[in-house]
C-alpha positions, -999 to 999 in steps of 0.1 A, spaced: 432 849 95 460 832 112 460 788 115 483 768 137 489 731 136 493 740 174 459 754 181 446 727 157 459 699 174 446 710 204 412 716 200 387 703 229 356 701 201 377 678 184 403 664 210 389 662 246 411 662 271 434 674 242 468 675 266 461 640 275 482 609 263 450 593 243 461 567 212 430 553 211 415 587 195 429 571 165 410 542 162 384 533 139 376 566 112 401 583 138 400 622 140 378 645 120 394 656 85 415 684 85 420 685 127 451 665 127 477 673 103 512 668 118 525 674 85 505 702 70 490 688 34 482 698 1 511 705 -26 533 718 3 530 692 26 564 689 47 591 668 32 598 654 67 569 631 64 586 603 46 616 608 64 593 602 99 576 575 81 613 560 67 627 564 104 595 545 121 601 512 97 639 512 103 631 513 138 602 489 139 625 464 115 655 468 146 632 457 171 617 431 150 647 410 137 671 421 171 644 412 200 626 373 211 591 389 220 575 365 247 539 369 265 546 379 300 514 361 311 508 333 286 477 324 304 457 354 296 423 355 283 413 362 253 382 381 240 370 374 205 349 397 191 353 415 152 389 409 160 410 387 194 427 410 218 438 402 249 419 410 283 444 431 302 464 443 270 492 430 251 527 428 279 553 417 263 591 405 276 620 416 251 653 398 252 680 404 230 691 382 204 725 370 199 749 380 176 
């Protein structure tokens, strides 16, 4: 027996549409244990995963402290339910800082 994070990750039963740019599969419990494993796990998990977790908050810091974030419609509706969100999604305007 043979296993591929490949064949894994792209499993219909667990991933419909499987090819198709989905983020909010993630929400809530998210995926199934064991169907997504980007990293692999156990005692030989990859070592790249806190280097990919490192290189995510070095990049999420840049754009935080280097960007003004402004609402590009300030008027939009707002629906409260567990948690706000806004009606048509979250479009933002970045403009650099200055030095």
């Amino acid at each position: 027996t043979h296993w591929t994070v490949h064949t894994t990750h792209r499993n219909p039963k667990y991933f419909p549409e499987p090819e198709k740019f989905d983020p909010s599969r993630f929400e809530g419990k998210g995926p199934a244990p064991y169907t997504f494993v980007p990293f692999g796990g156990g005692p030989r998990m990859c070592p790249g995963r806190e280097y990919a977790r490192l290189e995510i908050l070095s990049f999420i810091h840049n754009v935080v402290t280097k960007f003004k974030f402004s609402k590009v419609d300030p008027n939009e509706k707002v629906i409260y339910r567990n948690s706000p969100f806004p009606a048509n999604g979250l479009l933002i305007r970045l403009e650099p800082l200055g030095n």
